[in-house]
C-alpha positions in Angstrom: 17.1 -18.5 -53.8 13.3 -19.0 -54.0 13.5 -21.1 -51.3 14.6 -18.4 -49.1 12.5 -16.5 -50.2 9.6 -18.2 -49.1 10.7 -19.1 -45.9 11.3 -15.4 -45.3 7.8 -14.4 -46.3 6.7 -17.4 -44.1 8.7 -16.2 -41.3 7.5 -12.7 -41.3 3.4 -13.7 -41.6 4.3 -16.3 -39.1 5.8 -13.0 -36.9 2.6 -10.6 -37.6 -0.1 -13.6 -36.5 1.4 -14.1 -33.6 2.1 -10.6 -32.6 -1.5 -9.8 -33.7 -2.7 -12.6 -31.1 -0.1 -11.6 -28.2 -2.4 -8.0 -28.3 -5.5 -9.2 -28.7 -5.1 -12.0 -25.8 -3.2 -9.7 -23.7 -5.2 -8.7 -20.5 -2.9 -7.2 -18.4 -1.1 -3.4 -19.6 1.7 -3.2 -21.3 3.2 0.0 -22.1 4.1 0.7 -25.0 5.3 4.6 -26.9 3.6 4.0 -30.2 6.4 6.6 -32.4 7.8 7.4 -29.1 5.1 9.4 -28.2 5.3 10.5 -24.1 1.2 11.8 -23.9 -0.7 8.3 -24.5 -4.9 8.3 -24.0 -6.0 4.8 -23.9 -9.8 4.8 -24.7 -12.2 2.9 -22.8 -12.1 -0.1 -25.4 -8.7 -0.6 -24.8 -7.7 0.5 -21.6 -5.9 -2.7 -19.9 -5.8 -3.1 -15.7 -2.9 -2.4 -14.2 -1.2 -5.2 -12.2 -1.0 -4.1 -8.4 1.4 -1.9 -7.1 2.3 -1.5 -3.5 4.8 -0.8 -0.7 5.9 0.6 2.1 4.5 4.4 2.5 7.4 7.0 2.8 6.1 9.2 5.7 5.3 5.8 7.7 7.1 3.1 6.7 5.2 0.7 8.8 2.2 1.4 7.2 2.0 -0.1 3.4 -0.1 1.4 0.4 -1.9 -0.4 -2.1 -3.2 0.5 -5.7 -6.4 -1.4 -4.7 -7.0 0.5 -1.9 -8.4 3.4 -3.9 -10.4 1.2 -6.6 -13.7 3.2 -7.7 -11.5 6.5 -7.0 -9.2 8.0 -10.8 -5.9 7.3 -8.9 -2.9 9.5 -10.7 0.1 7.4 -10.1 3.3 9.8 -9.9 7.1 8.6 -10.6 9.3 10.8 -8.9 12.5 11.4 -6.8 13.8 14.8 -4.8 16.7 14.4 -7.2 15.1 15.0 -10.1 15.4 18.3 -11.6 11.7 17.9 -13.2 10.2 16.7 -10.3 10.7 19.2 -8.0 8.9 21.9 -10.3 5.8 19.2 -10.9 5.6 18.0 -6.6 3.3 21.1 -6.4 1.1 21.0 -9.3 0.3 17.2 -8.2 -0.6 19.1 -5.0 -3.3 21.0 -6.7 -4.2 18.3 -8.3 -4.8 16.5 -5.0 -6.5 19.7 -3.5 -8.8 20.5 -6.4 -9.9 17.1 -7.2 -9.5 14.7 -4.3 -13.3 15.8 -3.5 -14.0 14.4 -6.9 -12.9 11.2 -6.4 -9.1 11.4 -7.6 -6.0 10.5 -5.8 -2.7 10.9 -6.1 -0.3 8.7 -6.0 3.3 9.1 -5.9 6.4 6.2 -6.2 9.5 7.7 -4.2 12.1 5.9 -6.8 16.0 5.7 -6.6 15.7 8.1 -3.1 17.9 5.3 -0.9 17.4 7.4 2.4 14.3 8.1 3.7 14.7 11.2 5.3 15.9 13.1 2.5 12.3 12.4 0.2 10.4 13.0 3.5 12.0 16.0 4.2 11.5 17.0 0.5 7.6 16.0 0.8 7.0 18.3 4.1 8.9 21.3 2.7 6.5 22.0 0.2 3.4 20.8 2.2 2.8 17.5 0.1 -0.3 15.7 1.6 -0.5 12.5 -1.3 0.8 9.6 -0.5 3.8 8.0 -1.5 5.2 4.7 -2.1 8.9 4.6 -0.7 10.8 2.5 -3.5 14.3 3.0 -4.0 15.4 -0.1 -6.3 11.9 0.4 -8.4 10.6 -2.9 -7.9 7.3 -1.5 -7.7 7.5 -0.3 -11.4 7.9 -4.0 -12.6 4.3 -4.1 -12.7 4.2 -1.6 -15.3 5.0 -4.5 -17.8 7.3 -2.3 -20.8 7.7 1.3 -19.0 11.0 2.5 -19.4 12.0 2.6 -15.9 15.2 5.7 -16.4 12.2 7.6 -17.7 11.4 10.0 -14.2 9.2 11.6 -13.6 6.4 9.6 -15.7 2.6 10.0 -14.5 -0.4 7.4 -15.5 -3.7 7.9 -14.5 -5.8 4.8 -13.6 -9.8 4.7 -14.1 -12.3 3.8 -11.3 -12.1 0.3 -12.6 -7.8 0.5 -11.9 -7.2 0.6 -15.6 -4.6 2.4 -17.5 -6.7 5.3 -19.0 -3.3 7.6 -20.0 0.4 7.5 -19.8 2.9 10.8 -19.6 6.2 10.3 -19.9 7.0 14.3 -19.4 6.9 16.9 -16.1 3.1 18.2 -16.1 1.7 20.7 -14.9 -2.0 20.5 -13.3 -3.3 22.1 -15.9 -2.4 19.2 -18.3 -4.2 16.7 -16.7 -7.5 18.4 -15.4 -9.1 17.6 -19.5 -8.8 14.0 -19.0 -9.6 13.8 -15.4 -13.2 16.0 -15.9 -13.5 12.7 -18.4 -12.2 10.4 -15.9 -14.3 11.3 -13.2 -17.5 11.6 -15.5 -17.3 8.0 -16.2 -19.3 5.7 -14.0 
């Protein structure tokens, strides 16, 4: 019996070492809900790049978008499909999100996910006068990059430093409102 015993208590320090050294060796970002929490800030300390992300743009799907290509810009990365209830309500406040801070050095972002016909999303993005971006991604395989996000969780929104760090995760609808706090911060930072 003491025997076991050991070996469990072995086992379990053996578990917390290298759990401890998986995190602090990690360099890429992993997401995880600490409690299940779905408003995460990540501060500066530990804010983690994100891998790229990239695909075929949904208005013109010849031409392809890239993560990168708006490095030294806060990027708000949007999750989102016309057939989501929640989405539909938040499309516009991204809008004003675009409009109020795009001359500040912010851009939206959005990945068109589980939409498997173009035309439907792009009719959905000129109906209500959507100017950002958007990745066209049906099958998500974009999202695989987000190492640990739940992927049935729509729509989710991360915002992404000059640097193309993860600087905050929401796993919620938002309105602008919720996110201009952290992205006066964002865009403060050098």
């Amino acid at each position: 019996m003491r025997a076991v015993a050991v070996v469990a208590l072995l086992l379990a320090l053996a578990g917390c070492t290298a759990e401890k050294d998986a995190v602090s060796t990690d360099t890429e970002f992993v997401f995880v809900s600490p409690g299940g929490q779905t408003d995460i800030t990540y501060p500066v300390a530990d804010r983690k790049p994100l891998p790229e992300l990239s695909g075929s743009s949904l208005m013109d799907e010849s031409r392809q978008l890239k993560l990168s290509d708006y490095r030294g810009k806060v990027v708000v990365v949007n999750v989102w499909g016309q057939w989501c209830g929640p989405c539909r309500a938040e499309a516009p406040e991204l809008q004003k999100v675009q409009d109020d801070y795009g001359p500040k050095g912010v851009q939206v972002l959005g990945i068109n996910f589980r939409d498997n016909q173009r035309d439907v999303p792009q009719d959905f993005v000129r109906d209500r006068g959507l100017t950002y971006p958007s990745i066209f991604d049906p099958p998500g395989r974009t999202l695989l990059a987000l190492k640990g996000y739940p992927r049935a969780v729509v729509p989710a929104t991360f915002l992404i430093d000059k640097q193309g760090r993860v600087a905050a995760a929401y796993m919620r609808d938002l309105l602008a409102d919720d996110l201009r706090a952290e992205l006066d911060k964002l865009t403060a930072e050098s």
